[in-house]
C-alpha positions in Angstrom: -30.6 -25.4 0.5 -26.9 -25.2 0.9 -26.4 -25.1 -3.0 -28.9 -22.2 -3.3 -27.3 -20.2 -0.5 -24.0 -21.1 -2.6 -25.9 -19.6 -5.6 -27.2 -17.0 -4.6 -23.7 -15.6 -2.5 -21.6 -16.2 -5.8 -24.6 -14.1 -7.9 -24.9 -11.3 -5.4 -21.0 -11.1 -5.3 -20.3 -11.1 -8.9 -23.0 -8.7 -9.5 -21.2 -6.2 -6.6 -17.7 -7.3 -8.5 -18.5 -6.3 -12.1 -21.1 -2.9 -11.2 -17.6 -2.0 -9.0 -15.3 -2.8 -12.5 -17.3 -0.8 -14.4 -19.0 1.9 -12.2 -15.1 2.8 -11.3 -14.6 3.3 -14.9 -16.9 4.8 -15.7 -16.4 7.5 -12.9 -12.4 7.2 -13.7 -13.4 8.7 -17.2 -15.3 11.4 -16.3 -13.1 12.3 -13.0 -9.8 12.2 -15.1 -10.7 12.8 -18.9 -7.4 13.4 -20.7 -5.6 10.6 -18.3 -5.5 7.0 -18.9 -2.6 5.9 -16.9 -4.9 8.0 -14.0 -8.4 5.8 -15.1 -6.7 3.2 -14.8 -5.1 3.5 -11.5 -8.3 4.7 -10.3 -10.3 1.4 -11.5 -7.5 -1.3 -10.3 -7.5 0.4 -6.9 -11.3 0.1 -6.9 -11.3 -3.6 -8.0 -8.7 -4.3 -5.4 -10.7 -3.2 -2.6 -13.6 -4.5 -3.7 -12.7 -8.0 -4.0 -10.7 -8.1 -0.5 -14.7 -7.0 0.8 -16.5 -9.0 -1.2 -14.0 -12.3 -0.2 -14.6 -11.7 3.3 -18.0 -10.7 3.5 -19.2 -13.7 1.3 -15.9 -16.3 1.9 -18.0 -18.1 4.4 -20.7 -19.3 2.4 -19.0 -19.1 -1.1 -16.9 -16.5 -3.0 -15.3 -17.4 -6.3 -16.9 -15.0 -8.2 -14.8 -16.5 -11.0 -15.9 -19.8 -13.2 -12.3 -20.6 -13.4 -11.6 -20.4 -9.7 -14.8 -22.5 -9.7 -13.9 -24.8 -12.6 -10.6 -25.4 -10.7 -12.2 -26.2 -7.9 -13.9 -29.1 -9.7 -10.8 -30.0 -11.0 -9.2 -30.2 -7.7 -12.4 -32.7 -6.0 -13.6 -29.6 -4.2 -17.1 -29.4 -5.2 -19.2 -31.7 -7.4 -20.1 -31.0 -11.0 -23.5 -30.1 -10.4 -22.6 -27.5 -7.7 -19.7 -26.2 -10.3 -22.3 -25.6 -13.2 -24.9 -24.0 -10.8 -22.5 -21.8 -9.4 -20.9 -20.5 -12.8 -24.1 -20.0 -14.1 -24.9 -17.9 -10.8 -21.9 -16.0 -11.5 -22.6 -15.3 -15.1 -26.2 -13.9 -14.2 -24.5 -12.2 -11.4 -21.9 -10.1 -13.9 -25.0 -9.3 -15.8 -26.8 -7.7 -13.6 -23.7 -6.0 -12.3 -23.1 -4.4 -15.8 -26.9 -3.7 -16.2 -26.7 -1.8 -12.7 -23.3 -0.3 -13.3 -24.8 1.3 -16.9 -28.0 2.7 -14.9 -26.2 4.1 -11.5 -24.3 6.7 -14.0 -27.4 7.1 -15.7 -26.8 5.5 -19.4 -28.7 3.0 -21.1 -29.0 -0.6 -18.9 -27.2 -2.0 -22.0 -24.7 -0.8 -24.7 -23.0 -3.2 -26.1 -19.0 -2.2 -26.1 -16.8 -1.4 -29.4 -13.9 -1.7 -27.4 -11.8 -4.0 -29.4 -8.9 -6.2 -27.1 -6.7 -8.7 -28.8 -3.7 -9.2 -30.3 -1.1 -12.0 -28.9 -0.1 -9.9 -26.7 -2.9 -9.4 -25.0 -3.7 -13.0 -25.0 -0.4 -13.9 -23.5 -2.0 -11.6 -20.4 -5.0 -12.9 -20.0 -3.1 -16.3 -20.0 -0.3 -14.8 -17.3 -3.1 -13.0 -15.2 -5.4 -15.9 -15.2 -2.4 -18.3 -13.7 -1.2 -16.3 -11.4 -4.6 -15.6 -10.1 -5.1 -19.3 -9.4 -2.0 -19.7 -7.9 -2.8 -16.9 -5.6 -6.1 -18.1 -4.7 -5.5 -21.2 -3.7 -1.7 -21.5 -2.6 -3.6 -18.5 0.1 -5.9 -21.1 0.8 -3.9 -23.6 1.9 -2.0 -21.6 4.4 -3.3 -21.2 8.1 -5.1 -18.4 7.9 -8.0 -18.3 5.7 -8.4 -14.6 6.0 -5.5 -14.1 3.7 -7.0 -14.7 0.4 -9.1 -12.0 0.5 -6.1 -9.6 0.9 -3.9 -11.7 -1.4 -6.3 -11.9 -4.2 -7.6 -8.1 -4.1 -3.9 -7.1 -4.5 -3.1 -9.6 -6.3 -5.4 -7.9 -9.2 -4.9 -4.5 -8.2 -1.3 -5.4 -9.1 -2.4 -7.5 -12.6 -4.2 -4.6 -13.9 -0.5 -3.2 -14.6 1.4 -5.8 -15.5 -0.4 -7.4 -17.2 -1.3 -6.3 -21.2 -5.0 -7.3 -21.3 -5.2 -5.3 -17.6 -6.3 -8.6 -16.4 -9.5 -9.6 -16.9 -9.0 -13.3 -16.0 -12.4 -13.8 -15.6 -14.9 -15.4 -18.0 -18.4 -13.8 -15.9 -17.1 -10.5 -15.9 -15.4 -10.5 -19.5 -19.0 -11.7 -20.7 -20.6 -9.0 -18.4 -17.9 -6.4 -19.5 -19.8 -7.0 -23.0 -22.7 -4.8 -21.9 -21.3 -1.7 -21.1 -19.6 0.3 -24.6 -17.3 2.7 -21.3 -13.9 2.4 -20.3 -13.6 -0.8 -18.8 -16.0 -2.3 -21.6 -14.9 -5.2 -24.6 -16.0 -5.8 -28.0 -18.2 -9.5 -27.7 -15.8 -10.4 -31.0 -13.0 -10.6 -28.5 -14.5 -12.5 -25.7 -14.3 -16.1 -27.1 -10.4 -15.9 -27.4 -10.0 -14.1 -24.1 -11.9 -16.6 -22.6 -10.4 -19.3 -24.5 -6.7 -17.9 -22.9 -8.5 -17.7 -19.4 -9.3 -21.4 -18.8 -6.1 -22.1 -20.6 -4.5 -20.2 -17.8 -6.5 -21.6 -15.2 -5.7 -25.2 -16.2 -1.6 -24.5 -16.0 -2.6 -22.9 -12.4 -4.5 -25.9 -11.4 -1.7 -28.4 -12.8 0.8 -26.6 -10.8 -1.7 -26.2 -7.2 -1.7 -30.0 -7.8 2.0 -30.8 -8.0 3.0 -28.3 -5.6 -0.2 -28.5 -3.2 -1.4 -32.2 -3.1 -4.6 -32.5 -1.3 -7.3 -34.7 -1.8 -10.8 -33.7 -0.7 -14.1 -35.1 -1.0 -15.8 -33.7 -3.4 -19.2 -31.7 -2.0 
């Protein structure tokens, strides 16, 4: 029962994660037009505050949302390997259904698969950057004594990756698969998803090295 209240916190919150990054973009678009710089302040600010709510609202029973935070968490003896594959596959459902909701709340089709080509090295480089720093944020915050600083360190901590990063930080495997459905502002071309993804974990691994030599904690795995 613990494993499918687990489940079922990381699905509901990815879902609210991924309709909030691209519902704001879509309403960025049509609010601001003939601005990107102004879209895209108006989707990180949107992400930001979402994910500080959605970490404290959901942080006691479980609230990754990422399967790199969760894959890291494996990694680190946290949770066991069955709970890591249930919950990333939660959280991949979850972006789903947050794109599929997302597409209907501004009334366009539940799915349109996105043309919106990201690559280049560059880019890659980002999602590499954004995905380290975000593990380093996560769980350096949750090692200090108050656990209600994660939430506010990780919301601004993407907020903040949205600009300097290239790829606007995704650093996210759910949501860049999610992201998929949804041809609108914040959407991505499925060609680029495998390398993006690819440059994710990469990232997350060189966060998790670093946690472990700067952090060292063993836990029992759950």
């Amino acid at each position: 029962m613990t494993l499918v209240r687990k489940a079922t916190a990381e699905l509901v919150g990815t879902a609210f994660l991924v309709a909030a990054v691209i519902g704001s973009g879509i309403a960025a678009s049509r609010l601001s037009p003939d601005d990107t710089g102004l879209q895209l302040l108006e989707n990180s600010v949107a992400t930001g505050a979402v994910l500080v709510a959605l970490i404290l609202a959901f942080q006691p029973v479980s609230a990754s949302f990422n399967p790199v935070v969760t894959l890291v968490e494996r990694a680190l003896g946290l949770v066991s390997t069955t709970t890591a594959a249930t919950l990333v596959g939660a959280q991949v459902v979850g972006g789903l259904v947050g794109a599929v909701v997302a597409n209907l709340m501004f009334d366009l089709d539940a799915v349109s698969v996105s043309t919106h080509e990201r690559g280049g090295s560059g880019q890659l480089i980002g999602e590499v950057v954004a995905t380290f720093g975000l593990v380093l944020v996560v769980f350096g915050s949750l090692r200090s004594a108050r656990i209600e600083t994660v939430a506010f360190a990780v919301g601004g901590y993407i907020a903040a990756a949205y600009w300097f990063t290239s790829s606007t930080s995704f650093a996210n495997p759910a949501v860049t698969l999610a992201r998929t459905l949804s041809d609108t502002f914040a959407g991505i071309d499925p060609s680029s998803v495998p390398l993006f993804v690819l440059m994710q974990l990469a990232g997350g691994a060189a966060g998790a090295a670093l946690i472990w030599l700067l952090h060292p904690r063993p836990e029992e795995a759950s």
